[in-house]
N, C-alpha and C positions, 0 to 999 in steps of 0.2 A: 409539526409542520416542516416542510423541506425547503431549503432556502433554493432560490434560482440556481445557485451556484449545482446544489448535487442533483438536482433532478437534468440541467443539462451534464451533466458527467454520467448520471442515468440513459440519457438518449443517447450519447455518444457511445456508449460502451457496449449500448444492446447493441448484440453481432449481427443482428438483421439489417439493422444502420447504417454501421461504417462510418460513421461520419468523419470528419475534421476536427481538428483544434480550432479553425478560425472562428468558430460560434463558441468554443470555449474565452478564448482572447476575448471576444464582445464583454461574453460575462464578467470574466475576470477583470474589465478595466473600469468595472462598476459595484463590482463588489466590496464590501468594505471590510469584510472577514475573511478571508480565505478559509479560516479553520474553524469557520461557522458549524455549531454541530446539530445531528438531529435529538429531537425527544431522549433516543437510545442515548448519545454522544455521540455516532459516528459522524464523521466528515465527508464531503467530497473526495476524498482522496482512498478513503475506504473501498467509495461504491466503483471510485474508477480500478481500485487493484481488483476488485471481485469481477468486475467486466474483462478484464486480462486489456484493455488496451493501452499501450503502453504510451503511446504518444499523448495519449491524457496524462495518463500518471506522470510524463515524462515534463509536459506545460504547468502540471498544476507543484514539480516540486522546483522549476525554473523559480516559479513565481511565488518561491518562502512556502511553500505550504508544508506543517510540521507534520510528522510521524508520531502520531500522539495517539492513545489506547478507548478506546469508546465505554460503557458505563461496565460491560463486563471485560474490561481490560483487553482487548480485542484490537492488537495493531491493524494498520493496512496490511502489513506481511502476513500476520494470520489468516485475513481472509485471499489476500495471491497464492498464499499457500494452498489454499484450496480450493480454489479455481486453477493452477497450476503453470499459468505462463510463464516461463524460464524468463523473458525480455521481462517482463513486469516484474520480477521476483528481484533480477539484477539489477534494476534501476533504484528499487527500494533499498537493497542490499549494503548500496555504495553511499547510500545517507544515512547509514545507521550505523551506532556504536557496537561494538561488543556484546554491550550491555543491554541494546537496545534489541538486537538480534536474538537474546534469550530471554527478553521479556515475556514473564508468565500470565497470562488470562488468569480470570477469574478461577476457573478449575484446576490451576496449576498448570495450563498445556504452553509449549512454547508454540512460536512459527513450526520449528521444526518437528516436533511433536504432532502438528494438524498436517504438515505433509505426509508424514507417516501416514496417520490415520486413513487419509484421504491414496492414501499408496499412490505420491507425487513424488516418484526417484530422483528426477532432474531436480527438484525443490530441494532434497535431503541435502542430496551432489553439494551445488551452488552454496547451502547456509554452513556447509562443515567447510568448503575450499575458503567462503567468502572469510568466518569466524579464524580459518588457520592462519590467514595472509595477514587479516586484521591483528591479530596479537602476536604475532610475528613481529610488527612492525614496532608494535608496543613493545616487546620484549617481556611480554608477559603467556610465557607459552611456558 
């Protein structure tokens, strides 16, 4: 069963919609999970990265919501990755470790492995610029 929380992150993201955050805000200031999952394990925050809109993604990671893997180890980045929105990919990108950017699914695939797949260049671009600045920083390059 789908909590309130991802089926409106569902209406927000279908592109026929458009909607606003403001109906997301309602949700969210009644919600008691943010990182409430489905049957599968995924989140809200899953269905908003596969919608590519980024101002959900963007309100639901304001508001703590974790970048955590669903029951086939399936990040929100995995699935941005393959819906392909550069803004959603980046916004994901800048909350994730190193570590968390090569987190393997179930099959072994990363994020950037499913851009490939899905032949999403600007995705490949962003997770190698994102990964190089990141351990850079680290001092672990």
């Amino acid at each position: 069963m789908w909590s309130p929380l991802t089926k409106t992150c569902i209406y927000l993201c279908d592109k026929k919609t458009k909607g606003t955050t403001e109906k997301l805000k309602k949700v969210l200031s009644t919600t008691e999970d943010i990182n409430e999952q489905t049957t599968l394990g995924s989140t809200a925050l899953h269905f908003a990265a596969l919608g590519s809109n980024q101002d959900v993604v963007g309100t639901l990671l304001s508001a703590k919501a974790d970048i955590i893997p669903n029951n086939n180890q399936e990040t929100p980045l995995h699935w941005a990755c393959k819906a392909g929105s550069s803004k959603t990919i980046q916004k994901l990108l800048r909350s994730l470790s190193p570590a968390m950017i090569q987190f393997k699914d179930a099959s072994g695939k990363t994020a950037y492995d499913w851009a490939t797949e899905y032949d999403r260049e600007d995705a490949q671009k962003l997770i190698q610029k994102t990964l190089a600045r990141k351990n850079k920083r680290r001092g672990t390059l």
